[in-house]
C-alpha positions as CSV (number, residue, x, y, z in Angstrom):
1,X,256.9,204.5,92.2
2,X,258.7,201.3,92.9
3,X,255.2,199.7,93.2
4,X,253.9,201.0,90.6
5,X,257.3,199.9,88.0
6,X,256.5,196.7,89.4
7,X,253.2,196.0,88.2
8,X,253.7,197.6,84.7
9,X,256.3,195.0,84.5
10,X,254.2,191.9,86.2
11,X,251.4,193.4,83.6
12,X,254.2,193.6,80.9
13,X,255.2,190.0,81.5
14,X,252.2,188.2,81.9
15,X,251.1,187.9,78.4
16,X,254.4,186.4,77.4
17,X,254.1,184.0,80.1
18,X,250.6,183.0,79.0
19,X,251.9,183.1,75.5
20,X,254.5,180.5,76.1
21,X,252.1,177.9,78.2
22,X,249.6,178.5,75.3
23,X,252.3,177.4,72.7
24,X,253.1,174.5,75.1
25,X,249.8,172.7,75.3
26,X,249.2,173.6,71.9
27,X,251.5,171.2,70.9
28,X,251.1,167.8,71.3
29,X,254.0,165.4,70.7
30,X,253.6,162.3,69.7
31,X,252.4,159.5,71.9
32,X,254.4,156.5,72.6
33,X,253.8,153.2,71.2
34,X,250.8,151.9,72.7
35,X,248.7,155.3,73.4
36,X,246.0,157.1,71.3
37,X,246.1,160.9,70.1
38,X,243.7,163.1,70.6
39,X,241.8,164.5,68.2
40,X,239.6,167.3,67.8
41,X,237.1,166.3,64.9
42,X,236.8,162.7,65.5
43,X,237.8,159.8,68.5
44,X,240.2,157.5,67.2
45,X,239.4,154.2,66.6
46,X,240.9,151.8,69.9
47,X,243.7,150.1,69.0
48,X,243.5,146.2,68.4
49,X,244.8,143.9,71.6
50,X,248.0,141.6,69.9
51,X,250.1,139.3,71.3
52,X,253.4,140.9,72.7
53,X,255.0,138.8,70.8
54,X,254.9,135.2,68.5
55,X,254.7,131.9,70.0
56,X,258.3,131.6,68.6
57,X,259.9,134.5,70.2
58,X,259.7,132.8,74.0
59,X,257.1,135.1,74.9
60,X,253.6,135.0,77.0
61,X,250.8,137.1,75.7
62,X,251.4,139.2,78.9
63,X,255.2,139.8,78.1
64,X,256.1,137.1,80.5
65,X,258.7,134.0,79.3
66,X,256.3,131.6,78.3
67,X,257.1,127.5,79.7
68,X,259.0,126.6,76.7
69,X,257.6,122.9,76.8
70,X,253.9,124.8,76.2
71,X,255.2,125.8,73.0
72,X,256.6,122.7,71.3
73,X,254.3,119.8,69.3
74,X,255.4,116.4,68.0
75,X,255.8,112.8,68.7
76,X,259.5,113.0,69.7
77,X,258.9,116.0,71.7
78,X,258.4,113.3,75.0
79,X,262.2,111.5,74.2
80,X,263.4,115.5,75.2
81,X,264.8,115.6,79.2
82,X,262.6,117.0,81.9
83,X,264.9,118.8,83.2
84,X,268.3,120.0,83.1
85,X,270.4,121.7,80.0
86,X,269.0,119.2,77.7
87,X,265.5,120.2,78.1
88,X,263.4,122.7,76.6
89,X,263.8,124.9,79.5
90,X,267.8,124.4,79.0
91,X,267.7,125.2,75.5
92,X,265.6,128.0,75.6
93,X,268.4,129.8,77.5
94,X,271.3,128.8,75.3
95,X,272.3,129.8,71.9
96,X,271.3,126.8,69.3
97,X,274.2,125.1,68.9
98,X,275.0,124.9,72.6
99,X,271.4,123.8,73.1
100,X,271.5,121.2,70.5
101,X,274.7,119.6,72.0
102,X,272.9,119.4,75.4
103,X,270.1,117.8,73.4
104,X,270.7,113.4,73.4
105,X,268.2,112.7,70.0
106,X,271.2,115.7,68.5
107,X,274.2,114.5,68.9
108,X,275.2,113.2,65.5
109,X,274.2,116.1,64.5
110,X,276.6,118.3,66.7
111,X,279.1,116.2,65.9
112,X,278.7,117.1,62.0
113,X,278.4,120.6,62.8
114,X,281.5,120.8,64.6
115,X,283.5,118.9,61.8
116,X,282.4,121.6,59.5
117,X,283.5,124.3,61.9
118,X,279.8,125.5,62.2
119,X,279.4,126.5,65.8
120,X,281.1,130.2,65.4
121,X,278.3,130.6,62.7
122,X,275.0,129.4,64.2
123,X,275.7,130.4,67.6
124,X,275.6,134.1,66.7
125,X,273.5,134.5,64.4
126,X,270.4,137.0,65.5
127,X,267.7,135.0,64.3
128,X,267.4,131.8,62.3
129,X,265.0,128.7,61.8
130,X,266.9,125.0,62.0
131,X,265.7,121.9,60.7
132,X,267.4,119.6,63.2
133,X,268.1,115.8,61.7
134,X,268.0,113.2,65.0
135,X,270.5,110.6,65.2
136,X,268.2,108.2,63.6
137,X,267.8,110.4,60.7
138,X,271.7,110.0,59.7
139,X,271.6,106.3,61.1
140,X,269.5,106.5,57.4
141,X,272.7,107.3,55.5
142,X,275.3,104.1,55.2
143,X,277.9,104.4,57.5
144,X,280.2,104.6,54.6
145,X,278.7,107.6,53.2
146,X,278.7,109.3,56.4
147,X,281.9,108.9,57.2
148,X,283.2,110.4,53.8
149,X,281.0,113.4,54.0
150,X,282.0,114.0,57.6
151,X,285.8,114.4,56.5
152,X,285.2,116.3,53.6
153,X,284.2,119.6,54.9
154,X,283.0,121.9,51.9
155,X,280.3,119.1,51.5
156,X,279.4,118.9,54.5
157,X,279.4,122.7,54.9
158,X,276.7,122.4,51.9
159,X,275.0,120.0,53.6
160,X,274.4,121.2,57.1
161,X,273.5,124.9,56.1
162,X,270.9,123.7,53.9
163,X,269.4,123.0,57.2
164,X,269.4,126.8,58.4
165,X,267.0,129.4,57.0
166,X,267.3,133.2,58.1
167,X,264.6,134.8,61.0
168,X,262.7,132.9,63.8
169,X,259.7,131.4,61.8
170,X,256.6,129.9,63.5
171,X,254.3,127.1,63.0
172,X,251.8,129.4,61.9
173,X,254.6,130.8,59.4
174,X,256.3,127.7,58.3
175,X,254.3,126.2,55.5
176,X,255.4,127.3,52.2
177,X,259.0,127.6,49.9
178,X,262.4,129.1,52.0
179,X,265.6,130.2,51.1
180,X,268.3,128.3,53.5
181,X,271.9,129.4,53.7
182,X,272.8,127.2,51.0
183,X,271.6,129.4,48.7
184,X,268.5,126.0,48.0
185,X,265.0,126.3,48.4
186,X,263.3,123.7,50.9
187,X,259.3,123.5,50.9
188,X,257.5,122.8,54.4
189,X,253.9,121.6,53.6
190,X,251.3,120.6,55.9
191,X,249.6,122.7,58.8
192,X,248.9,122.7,62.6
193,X,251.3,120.2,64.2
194,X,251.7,118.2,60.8
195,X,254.6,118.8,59.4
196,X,256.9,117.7,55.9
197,X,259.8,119.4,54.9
198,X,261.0,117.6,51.7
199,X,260.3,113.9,52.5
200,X,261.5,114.4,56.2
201,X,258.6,114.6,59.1
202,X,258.6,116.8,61.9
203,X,259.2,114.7,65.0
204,X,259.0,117.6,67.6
205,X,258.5,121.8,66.6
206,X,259.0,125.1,67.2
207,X,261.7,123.9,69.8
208,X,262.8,127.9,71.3
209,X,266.6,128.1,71.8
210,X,268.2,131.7,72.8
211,X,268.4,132.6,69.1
212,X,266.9,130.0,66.8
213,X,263.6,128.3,66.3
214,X,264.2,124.7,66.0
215,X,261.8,122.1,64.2
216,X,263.8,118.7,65.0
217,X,263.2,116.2,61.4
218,X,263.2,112.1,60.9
219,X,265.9,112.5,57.6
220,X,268.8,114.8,56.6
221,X,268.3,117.3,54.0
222,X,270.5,116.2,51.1
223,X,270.9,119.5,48.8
């Protein structure tokens, strides 16, 4: 008898059993990213191969760090050091205005954005695009003029962040009208590694830093 209550309830349970497994592979979750569902009535079309990610973003094809110095273009991009903080390399690991006062064709520049009490503000910000004036470029402005705008700090507030647009924007990307934290529009024209942005050229581009694209610019961007 005890054999026999035990197969009624092996018999009794099977069918739930193969109820429950029947639910289980009936149901398909989603994929992740990446992988192609199945599906009964038709194949799916594959999936196009992209780039892991844009030549701005740091990255290889293959999800690797790309060499940062394989990314940039210009004529002032061979005045940049080899090696050390100051070089593309360096940059790339540091947050941009860190990288820019490691950078020697910069330093008017960080000097400026210190005076306006800037680096608090650039060096956290997720993602932004900088057009970076050299030294030469505000060697352009009498020294007079300089001077005043460097001690009067809601002007040169004004004048800086009309340098900074928000996101990481590539060369690809760059042409056209942007909004820069000024609240002005600036207009980039030209195309592969020809570059205006106003009147002011584009001496070396799409310079990576930890958190900013940088396009480094022959003249300050007077609002």
């Amino acid at each position: 008898m005890k054999t026999r209550s035990k197969l009624v309830g092996l018999a009794l349970a099977l069918p739930l059993t193969l109820a429950a497994c029947g639910s289980s592979a009936g149901t398909t979750s989603t994929p992740a990213a990446g992988g192609a569902a199945p599906s009964s009535s038709a194949p799916s079309s594959p999936t196009p191969m992209t780039s892991a990610a844009t030549p701005s973003d740091g990255m290889s094809s293959t999800g690797a760090m790309a060499d940062p110095a394989s990314m940039v273009f210009g004529p002032a991009c061979s005045a940049v050091p080899k090696d050390g903080k100051g070089s593309f390399s360096g940059m790339a690991t540091d947050p941009v205005a860190t990288a820019a006062s490691n950078n020697p064709l910069l330093s008017t520049l960080v000097t400026a954005v210190k005076a306006a009490g800037l680096v608090d503000t650039l060096n956290p910000a997720p993602e932004i695009t900088v057009f970076a004036p050299t030294n030469d470029a505000f060697a352009k402005i009498p020294a007079a003029d300089l001077k005043k705008v460097l001690a009067d700090k809601p002007t040169l507030t004004k004048v800086l962040t009309n340098h900074v647009v928000a996101g990481k924007i590539a060369p690809d990307k760059i042409a056209g009208t942007h909004k820069t934290l000024a609240g002005t529009n600036i207009t980039v024209t030209g195309s592969g590694e020809s570059f205006m942005v106003g009147k002011a050229k584009v001496l070396c581009g799409n310079v990576p830093t930890a958190n900013a694209t940088v396009y480094i610019i022959d003249s300050v961007l007077l609002p």
